[in-house]
N, C-alpha and C positions, 0 to 999 in steps of 0.2 A: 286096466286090462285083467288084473284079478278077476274080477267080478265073471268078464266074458271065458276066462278059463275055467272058471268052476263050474260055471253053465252048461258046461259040453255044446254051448249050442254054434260053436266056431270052430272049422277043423282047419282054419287057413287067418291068419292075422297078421293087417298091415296097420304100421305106426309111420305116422307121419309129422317128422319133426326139424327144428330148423338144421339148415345142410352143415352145420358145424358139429351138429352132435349125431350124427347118424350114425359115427362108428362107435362115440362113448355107449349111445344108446342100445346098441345092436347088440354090443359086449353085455352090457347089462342085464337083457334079456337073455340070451344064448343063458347065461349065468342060471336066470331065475327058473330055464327049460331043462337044466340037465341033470341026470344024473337021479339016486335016490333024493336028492332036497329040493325037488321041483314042485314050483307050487300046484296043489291040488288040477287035473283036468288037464295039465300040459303035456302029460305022454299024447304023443299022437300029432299035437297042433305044430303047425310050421309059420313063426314066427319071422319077418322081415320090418327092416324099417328104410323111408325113404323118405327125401327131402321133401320138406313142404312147400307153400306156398304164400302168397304172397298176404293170404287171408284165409279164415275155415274152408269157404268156398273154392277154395283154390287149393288149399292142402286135400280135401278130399277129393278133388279132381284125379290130381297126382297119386294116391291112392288106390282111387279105381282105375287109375289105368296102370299100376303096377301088379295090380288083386287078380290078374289074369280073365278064366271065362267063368266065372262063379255065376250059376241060378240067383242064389238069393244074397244079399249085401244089408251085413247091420253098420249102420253108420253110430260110433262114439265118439262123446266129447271126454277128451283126456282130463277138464275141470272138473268132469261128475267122476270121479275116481272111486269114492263109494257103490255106485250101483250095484247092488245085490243080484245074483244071481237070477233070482226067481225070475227080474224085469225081463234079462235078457230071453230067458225060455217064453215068457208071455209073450213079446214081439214075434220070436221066431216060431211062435206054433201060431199066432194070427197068419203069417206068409205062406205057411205051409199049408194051411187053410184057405190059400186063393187070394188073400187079398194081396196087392200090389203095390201097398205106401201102407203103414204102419209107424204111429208114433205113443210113449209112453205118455198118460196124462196126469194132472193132479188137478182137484177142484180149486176155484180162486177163492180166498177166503178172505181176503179186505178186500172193503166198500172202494171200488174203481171209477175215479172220473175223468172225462175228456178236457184236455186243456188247450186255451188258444193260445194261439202263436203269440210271442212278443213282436209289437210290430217293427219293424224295418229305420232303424235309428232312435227308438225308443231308450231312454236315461239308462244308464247302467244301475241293475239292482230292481232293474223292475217286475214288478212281479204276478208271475200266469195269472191269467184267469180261467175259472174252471167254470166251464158250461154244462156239464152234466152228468148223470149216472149212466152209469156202463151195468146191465144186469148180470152180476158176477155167477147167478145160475146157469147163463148159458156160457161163462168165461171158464178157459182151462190152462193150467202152466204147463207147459209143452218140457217136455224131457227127452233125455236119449237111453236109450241107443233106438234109431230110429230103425226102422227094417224098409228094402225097398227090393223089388223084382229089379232083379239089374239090370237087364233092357228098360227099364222104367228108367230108371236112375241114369243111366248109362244119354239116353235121350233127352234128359232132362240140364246134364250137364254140357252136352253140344247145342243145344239151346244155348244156356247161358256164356257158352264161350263165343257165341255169333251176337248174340242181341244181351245184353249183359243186363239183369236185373237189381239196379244198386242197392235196391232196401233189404234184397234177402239176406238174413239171418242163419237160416238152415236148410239142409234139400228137401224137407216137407212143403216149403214153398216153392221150390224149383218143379216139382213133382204137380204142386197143387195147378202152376201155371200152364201145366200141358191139357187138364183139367180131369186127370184121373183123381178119386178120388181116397182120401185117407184116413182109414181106422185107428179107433184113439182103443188102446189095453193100459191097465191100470199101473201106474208110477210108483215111485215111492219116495218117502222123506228121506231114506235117505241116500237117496241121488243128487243130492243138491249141489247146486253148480256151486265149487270154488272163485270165487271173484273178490269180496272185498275180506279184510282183516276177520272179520266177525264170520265168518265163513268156515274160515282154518278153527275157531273153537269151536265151531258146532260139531265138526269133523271130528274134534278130538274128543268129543263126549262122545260122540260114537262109537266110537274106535276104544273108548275109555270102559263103554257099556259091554265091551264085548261085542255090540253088533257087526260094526265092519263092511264087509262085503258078503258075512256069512250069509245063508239061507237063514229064513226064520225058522225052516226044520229041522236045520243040524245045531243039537244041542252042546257042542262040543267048544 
């Protein structure tokens, strides 16, 4: 959430997190907004948190329909904790600019290939067969904070609570399947999603470099 405060580019934030810790969480926040020791960008923003759900897609639901009548909605993942400022500004001046789905990208830089299924009672330990190359030119790792016209969004999510699309991952698919389409603005390393062990130390070389959540302009 650093990242989205130092951005200015949020003057309204909702977190959404499991319903046992909404009030630890709320506390903690209120904390980080008040007073002379508030982190950089948070005079102004009105922070809330509210239980989630049963899944991202589900917690972000719950979200937007706590976020009130907001024009535009960036949607973040709490595991990219890094994201730097800059990202957020770049999504939210592509929306501001007209577009209606916005997501951060990064090029894919390993050689990607398609693998067949293990078939249906096959020995345990068996192992994929890879049938072919994926041209990683036209492949891109998809990042948040995504940016959406909230009527976009807002439409994309009662879709998916009538006709439920199991495979989706994040609401640039929810959004893709109404068939508006989605502009990619440029990501950054270090956004990278927190998931396994090796993750938390790349974090911490970061965070070790100085880098952080700063801008790459502020020298400080």
């Amino acid at each position: 959430m650093l990242g989205t405060l130092a951005s200015g580019a949020a003057t309204d934030i909702v977190v959404a997190v499991p319903e046992a810790l909404v009030r630890p969480a709320q506390d903690m926040l209120d904390a980080l907004l008040a007073g002379d020791g508030a982190a950089p960008g948070a005079h102004g923003v009105r922070v809330r948190v509210v239980a989630g759900g049963a899944d991202r897609i589900d917690s972000v639901a719950h979200a937007l329909d706590a976020a009130g009548d907001p024009e535009l909605v960036l949607v973040h993942d709490a595991a990219r904790c890094l994201a730097p400022p800059e990202v957020f500004v770049r999504v939210a001046a592509a929306l501001h600019s007209g577009a209606s789905a916005v997501v951060p990208v990064l090029p894919m830089t390993d050689t990607v290939k398609r693998a067949a299924e293990t078939a249906p009672g096959a020995p345990a330990g068996t192992r994929e067969r890879l049938l072919s190359d994926l041209d990683r030119a036209a492949l891109r790792r998809v990042q948040t904070p995504q940016g959406f016209a909230a009527s976009v969004l807002r439409e994309a999510h009662r879709l998916q609570r009538t006709d439920p699309l199991p495979a989706a991952t994040d609401d640039a698919q929810l959004v893709e399947r109404l068939g508006y389409g989605v502009e990619a603005v440029a990501g950054d390393e270090r956004a990278l999603k927190i998931t396994h062990p090796i993750d938390l130390r790349i974090a911490g070389l970061h965070l070790a470099d100085g880098a952080g959540i700063r801008s790459e302009q502020d020298p400080s």
